[in-house]
FIKOLZA-1660 file (N, C-alpha, C; in steps of 0.1 Angstrom, whole numbers, plus 5000, padded with zeros to 4 digits):
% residues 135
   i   px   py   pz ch aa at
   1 6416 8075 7728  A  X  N
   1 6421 8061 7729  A  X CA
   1 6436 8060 7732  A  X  C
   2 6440 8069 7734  A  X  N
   2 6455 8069 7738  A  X CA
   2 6458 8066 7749  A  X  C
   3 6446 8071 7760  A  X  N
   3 6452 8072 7772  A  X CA
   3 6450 8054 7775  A  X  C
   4 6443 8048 7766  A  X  N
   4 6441 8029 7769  A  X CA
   4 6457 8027 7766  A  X  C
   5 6460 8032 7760  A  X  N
   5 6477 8025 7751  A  X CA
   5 6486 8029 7761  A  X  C
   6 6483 8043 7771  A  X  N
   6 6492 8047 7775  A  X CA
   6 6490 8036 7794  A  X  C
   7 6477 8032 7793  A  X  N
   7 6473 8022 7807  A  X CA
   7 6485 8012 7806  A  X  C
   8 6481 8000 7792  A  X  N
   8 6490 7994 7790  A  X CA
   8 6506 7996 7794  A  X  C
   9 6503 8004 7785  A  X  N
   9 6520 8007 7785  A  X CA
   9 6523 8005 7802  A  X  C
  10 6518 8015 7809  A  X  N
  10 6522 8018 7825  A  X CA
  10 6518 8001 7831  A  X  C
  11 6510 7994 7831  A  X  N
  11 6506 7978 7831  A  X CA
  11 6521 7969 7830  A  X  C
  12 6526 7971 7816  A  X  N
  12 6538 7964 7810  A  X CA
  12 6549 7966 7820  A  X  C
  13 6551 7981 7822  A  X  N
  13 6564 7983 7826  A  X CA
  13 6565 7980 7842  A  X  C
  14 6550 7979 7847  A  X  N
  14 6547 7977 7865  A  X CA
  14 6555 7961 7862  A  X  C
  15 6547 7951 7849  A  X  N
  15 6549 7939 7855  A  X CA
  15 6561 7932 7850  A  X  C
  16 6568 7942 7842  A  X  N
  16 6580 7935 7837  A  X CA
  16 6599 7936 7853  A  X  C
  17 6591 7954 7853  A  X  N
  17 6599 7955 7868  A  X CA
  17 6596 7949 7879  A  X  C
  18 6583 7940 7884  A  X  N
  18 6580 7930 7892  A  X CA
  18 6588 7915 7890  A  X  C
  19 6587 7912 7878  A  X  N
  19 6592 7901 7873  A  X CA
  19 6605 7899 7873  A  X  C
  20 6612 7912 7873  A  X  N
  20 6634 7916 7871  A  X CA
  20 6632 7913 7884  A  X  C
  21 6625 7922 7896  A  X  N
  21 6626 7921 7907  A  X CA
  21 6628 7902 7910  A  X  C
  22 6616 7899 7909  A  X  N
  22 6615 7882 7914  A  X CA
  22 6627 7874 7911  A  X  C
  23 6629 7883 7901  A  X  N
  23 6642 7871 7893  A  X CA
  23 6652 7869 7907  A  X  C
  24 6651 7882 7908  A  X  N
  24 6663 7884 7918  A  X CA
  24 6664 7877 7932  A  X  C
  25 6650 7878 7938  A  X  N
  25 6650 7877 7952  A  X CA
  25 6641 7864 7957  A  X  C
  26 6637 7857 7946  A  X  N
  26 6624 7846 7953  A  X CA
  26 6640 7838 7949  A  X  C
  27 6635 7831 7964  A  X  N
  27 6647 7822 7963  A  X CA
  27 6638 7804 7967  A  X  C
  28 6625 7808 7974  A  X  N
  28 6618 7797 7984  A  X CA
  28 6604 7800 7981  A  X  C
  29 6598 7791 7981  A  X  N
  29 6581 7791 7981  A  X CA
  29 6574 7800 7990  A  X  C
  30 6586 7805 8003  A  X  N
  30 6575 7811 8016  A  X CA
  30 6583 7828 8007  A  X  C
  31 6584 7833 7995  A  X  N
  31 6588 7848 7999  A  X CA
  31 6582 7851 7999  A  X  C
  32 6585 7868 8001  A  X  N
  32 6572 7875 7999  A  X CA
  32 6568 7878 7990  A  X  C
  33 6578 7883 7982  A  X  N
  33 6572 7883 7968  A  X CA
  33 6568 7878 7958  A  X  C
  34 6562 7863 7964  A  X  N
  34 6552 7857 7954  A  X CA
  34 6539 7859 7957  A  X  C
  35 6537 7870 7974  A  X  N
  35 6524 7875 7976  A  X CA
  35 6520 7886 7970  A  X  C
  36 6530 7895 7968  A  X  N
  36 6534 7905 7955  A  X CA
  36 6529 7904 7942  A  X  C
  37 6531 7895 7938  A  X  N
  37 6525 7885 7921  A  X CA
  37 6516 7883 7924  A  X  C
  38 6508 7877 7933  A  X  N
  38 6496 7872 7933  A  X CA
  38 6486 7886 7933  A  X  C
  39 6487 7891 7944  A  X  N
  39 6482 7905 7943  A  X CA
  39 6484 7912 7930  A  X  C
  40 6494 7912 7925  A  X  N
  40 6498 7922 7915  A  X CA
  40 6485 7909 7899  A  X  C
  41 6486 7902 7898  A  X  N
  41 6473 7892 7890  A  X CA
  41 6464 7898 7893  A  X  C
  42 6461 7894 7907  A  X  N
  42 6445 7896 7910  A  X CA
  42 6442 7911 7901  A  X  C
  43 6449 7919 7904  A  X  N
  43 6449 7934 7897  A  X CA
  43 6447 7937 7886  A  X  C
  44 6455 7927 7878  A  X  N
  44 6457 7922 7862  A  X CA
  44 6444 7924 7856  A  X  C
  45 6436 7910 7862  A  X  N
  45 6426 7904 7860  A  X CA
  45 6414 7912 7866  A  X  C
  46 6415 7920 7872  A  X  N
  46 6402 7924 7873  A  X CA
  46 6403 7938 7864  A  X  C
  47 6415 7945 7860  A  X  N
  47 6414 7955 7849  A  X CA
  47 6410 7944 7838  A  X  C
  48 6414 7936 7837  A  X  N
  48 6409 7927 7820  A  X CA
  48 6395 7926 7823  A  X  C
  49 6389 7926 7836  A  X  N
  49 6376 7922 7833  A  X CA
  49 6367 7934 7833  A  X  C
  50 6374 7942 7838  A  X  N
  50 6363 7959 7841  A  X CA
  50 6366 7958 7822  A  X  C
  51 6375 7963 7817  A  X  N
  51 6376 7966 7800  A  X CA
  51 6369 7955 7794  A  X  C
  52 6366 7942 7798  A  X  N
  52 6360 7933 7789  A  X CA
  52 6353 7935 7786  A  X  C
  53 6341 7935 7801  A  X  N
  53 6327 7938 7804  A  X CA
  53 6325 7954 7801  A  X  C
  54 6332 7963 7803  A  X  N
  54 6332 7977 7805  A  X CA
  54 6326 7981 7790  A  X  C
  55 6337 7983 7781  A  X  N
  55 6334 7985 7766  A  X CA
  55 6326 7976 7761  A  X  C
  56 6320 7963 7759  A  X  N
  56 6311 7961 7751  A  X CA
  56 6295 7964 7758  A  X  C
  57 6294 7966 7770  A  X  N
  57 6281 7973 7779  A  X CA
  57 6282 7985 7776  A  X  C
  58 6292 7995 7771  A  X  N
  58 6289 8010 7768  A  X CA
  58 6284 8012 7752  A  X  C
  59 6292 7999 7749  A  X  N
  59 6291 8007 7733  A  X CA
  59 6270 7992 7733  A  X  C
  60 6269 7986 7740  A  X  N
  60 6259 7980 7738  A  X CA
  60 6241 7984 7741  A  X  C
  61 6241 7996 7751  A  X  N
  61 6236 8005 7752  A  X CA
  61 6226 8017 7743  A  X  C
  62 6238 8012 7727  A  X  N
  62 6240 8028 7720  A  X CA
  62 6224 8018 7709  A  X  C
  63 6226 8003 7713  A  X  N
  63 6220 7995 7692  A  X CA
  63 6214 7980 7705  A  X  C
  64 6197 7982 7707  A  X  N
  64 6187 7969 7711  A  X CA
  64 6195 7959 7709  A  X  C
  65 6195 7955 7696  A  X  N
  65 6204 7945 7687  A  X CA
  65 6214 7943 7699  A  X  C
  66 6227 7946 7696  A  X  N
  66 6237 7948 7704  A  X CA
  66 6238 7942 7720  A  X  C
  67 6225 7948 7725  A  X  N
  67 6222 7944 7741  A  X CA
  67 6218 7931 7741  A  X  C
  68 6209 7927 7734  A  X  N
  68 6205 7915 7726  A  X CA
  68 6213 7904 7732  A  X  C
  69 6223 7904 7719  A  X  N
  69 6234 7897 7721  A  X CA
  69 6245 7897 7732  A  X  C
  70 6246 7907 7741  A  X  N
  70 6254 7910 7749  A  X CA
  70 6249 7901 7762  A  X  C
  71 6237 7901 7761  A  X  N
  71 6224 7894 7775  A  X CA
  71 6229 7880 7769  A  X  C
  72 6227 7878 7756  A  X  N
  72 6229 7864 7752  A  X CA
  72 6242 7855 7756  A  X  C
  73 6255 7862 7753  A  X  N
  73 6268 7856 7758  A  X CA
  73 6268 7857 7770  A  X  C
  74 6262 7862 7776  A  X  N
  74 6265 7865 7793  A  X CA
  74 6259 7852 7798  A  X  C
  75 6246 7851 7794  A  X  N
  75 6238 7839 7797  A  X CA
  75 6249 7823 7796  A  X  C
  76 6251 7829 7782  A  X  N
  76 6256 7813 7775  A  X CA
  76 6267 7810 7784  A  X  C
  77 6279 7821 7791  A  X  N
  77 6289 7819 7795  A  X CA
  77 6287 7815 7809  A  X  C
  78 6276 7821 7816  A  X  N
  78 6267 7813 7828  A  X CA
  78 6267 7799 7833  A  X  C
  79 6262 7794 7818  A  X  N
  79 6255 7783 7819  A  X CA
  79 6268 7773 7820  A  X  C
  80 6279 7779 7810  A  X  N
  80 6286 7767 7805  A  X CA
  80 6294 7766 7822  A  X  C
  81 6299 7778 7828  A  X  N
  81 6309 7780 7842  A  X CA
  81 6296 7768 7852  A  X  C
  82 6286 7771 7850  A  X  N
  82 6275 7762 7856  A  X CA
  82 6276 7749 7855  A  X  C
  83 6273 7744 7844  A  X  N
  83 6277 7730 7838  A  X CA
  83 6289 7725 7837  A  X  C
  84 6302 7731 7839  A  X  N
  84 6314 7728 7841  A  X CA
  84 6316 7725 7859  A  X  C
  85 6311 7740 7866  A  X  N
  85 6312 7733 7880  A  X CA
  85 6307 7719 7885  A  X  C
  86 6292 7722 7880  A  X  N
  86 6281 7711 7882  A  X CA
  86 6292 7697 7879  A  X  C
  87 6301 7691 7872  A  X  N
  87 6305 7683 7867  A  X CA
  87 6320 7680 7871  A  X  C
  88 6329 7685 7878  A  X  N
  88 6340 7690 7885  A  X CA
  88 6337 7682 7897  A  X  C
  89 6348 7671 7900  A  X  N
  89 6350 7660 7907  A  X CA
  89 6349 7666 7926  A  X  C
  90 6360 7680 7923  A  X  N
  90 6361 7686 7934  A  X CA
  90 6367 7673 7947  A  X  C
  91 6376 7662 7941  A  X  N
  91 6380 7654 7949  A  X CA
  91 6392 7660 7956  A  X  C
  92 6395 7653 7976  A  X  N
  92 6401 7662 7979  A  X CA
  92 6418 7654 7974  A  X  C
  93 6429 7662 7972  A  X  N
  93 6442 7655 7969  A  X CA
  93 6451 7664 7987  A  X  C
  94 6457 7657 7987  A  X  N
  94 6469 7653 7997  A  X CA
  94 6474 7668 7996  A  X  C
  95 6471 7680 8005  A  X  N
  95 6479 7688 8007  A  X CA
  95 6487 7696 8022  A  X  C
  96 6492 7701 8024  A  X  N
  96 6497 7706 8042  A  X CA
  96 6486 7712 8047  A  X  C
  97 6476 7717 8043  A  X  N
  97 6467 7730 8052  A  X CA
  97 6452 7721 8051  A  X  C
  98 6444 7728 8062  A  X  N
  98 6431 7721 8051  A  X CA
  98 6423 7730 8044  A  X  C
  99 6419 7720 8034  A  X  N
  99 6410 7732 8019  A  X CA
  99 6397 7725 8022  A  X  C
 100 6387 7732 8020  A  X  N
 100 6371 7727 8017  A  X CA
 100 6375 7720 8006  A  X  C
 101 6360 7714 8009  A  X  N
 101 6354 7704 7993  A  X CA
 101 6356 7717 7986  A  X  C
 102 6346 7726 7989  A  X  N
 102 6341 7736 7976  A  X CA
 102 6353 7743 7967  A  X  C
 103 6362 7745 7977  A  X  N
 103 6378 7749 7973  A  X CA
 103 6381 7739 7962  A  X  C
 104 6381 7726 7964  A  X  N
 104 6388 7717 7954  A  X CA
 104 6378 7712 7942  A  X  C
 105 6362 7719 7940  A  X  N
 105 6355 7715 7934  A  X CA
 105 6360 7729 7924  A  X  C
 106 6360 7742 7933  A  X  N
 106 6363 7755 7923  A  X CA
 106 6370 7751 7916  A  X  C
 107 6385 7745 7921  A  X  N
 107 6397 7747 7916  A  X CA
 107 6395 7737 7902  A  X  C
 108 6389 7726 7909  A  X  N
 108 6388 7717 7896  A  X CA
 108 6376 7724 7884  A  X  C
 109 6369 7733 7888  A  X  N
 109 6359 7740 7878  A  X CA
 109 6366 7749 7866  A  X  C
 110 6380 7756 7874  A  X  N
 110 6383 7762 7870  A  X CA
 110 6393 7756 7859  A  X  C
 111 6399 7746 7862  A  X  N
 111 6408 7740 7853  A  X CA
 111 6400 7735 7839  A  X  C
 112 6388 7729 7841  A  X  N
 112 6381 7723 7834  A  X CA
 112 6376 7737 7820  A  X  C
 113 6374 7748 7827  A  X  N
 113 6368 7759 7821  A  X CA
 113 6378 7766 7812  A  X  C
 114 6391 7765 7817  A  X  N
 114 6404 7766 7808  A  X CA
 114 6412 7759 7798  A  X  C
 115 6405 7742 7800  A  X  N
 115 6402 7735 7791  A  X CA
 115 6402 7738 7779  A  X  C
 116 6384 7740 7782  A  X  N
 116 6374 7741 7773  A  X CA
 116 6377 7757 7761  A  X  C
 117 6384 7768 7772  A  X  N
 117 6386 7778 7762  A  X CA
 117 6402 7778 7757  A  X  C
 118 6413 7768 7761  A  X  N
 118 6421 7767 7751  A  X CA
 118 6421 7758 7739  A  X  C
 119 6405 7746 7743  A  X  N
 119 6405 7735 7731  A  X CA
 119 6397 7748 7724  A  X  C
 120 6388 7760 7725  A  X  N
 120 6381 7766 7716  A  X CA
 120 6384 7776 7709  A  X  C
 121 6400 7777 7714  A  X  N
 121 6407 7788 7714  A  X CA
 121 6417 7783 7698  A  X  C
 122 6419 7767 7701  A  X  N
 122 6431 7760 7691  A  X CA
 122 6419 7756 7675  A  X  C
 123 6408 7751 7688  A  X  N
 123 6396 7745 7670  A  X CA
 123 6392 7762 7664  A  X  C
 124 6390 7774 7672  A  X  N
 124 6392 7786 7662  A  X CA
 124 6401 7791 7658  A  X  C
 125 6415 7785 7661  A  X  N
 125 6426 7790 7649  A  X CA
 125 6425 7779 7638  A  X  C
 126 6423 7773 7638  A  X  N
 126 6423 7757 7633  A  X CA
 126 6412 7763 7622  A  X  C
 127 6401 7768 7625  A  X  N
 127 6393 7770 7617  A  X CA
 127 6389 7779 7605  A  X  C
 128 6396 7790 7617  A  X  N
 128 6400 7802 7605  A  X CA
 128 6412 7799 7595  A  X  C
 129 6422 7797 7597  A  X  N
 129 6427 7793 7586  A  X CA
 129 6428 7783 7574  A  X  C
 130 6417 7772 7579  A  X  N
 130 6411 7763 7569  A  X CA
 130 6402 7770 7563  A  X  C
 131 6396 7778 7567  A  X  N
 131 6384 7789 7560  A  X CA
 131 6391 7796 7549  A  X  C
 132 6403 7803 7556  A  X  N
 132 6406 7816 7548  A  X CA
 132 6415 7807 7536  A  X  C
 133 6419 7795 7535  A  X  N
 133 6426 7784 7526  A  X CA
 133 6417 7781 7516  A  X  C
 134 6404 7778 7517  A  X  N
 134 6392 7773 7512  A  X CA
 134 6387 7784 7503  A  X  C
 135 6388 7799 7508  A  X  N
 135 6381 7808 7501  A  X CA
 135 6394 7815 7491  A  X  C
% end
């Protein structure tokens, strides 16, 4: 498990030297190195998603049970990105380039989906500590 701590670590110090860097040099919307950031996210986020998905499918493998439930959140998280698109205005707003409908239906999917996991994010802190008060 060290060498996960030692990822991190190497993670932290790429995006903290990316970030000194910008301080310095974005001066305008057109630099380059806000294409830098973007790429350097995209990167982010797809190591957050290989370790998300990665570890709980290895160790879920080991216990039925386990797979079970793993099939089950997958599904549930399906449905809800589903039902959130499905419901996402995707109206177009006033920009310089042109964007598809589906562009502005994602984008509004996506906001809606961030929503919903910082209201479920605040009602489970909210909850756990009325829990742990109660007991």
């Amino acid at each position: 498990m060290k060498v996960l701590k030692y990822i991190e670590y190497v993670l932290l110090v790429i995006s903290l030297v990316l970030f000194a860097i910008g301080l310095m040099t974005i001066k305008t919307v057109d630099s380059g190195m806000l294409n830098i950031y973007l790429v350097w996210t995209y990167i982010l986020v797809a190591a957050a998603l290989i370790f998300a998905i990665g570890f709980p499918l290895v160790s879920s493998f080991k216990d039925k049970k386990s797979l079970k439930r793993l099939l089950l959140v997958v599904a549930a998280v399906v449905v809800i990105f589903g039902g959130i698109y499905m419901i996402a205005p995707g109206e177009a707003i006033a920009v310089n380039t042109v964007v598809s409908e589906g562009t502005f239906k994602f984008a509004d999917a996506a906001l809606y989906v961030c929503y919903l996991f910082v209201a479920g994010s605040i009602i489970s802190l909210i909850w756990g500590a009325a829990h742990k008060a109660i007991k």
